[in-house]
C-alpha positions as CSV (number, residue, x, y, z in Angstrom):
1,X,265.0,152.2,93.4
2,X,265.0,155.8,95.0
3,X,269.3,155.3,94.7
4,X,269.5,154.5,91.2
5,X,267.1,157.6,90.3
6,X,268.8,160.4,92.4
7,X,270.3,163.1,90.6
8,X,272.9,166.0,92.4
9,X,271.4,168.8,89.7
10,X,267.6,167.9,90.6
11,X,268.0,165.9,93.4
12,X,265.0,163.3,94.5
13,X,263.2,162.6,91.6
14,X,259.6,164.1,92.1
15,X,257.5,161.3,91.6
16,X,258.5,159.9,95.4
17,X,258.3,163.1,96.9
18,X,254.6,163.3,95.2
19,X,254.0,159.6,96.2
20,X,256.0,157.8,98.6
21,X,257.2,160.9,101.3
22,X,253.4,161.5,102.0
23,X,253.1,157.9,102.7
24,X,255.6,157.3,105.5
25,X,253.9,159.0,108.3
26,X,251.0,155.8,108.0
27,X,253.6,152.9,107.1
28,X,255.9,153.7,110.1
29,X,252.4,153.7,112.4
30,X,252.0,150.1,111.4
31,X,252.3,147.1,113.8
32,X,254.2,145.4,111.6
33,X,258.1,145.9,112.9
34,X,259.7,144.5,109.0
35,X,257.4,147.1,107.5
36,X,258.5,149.8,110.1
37,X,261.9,149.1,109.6
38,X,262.0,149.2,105.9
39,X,260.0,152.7,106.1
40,X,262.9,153.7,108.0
41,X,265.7,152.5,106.1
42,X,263.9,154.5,102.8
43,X,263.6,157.5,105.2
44,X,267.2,157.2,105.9
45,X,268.0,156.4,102.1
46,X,266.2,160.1,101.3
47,X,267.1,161.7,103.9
48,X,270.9,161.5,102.7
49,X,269.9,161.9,99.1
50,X,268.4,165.0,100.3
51,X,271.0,166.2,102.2
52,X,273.6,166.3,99.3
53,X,271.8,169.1,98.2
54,X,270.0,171.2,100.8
55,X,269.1,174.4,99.5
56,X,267.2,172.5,96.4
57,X,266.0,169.7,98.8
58,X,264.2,172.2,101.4
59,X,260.6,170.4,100.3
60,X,261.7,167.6,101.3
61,X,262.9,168.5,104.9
62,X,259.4,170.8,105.0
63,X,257.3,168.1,104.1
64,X,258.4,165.2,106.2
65,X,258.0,167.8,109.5
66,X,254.6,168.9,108.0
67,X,253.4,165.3,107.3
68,X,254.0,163.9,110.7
69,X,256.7,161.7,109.4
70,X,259.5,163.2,112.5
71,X,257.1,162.5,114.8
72,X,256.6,159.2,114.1
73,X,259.8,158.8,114.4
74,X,259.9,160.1,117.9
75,X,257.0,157.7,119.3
76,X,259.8,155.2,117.8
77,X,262.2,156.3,120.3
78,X,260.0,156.5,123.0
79,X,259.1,152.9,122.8
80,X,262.8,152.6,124.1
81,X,263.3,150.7,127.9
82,X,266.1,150.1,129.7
83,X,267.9,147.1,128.0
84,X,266.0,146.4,125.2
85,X,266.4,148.3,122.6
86,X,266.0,146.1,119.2
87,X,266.3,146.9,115.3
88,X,264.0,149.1,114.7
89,X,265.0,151.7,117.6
90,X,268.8,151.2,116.1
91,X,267.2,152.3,112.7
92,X,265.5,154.8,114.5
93,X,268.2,156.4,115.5
């Protein structure tokens, strides 16, 4: 979905970064690992979106620090042991 509306002139369409960016922080602090992972994998998805055009796209990078969203990620990683590290960590990474 958030693919087929990106644009390189405006970049992520505003009604995810109104809508769906605030929501990550909560989804990825579910127990549910499919529903983790797929959080993730949209992060990811925006994230590169995002990264196409920077300088436009500096909301984005501002709100996912400011919204808890990178440190979610973070307790991600350091779920991490010695030998098992499983989908979601890969994701993670």
């Amino acid at each position: 979905m958030c693919k087929n509306s990106f644009n390189k002139q405006v970049g992520i369409e505003p009604i995810y970064m109104k809508g769906f960016i605030p929501l990550l922080p909560s989804l990825l602090k579910e127990q549910d690992q499919t529903l983790k992972l797929a959080a993730l994998k949209s992060l990811g998805v925006f994230t590169t979106q995002a990264a196409v055009i920077p300088v436009r796209m500096q909301v984005f990078f501002k709100d996912i620090n400011e919204n808890g969203t990178v440190k979610e990620v973070a307790e991600i990683f350091r779920t991490v042991q010695a030998n098992k590290v499983t989908p979601l960590h890969m994701v993670a990474i």
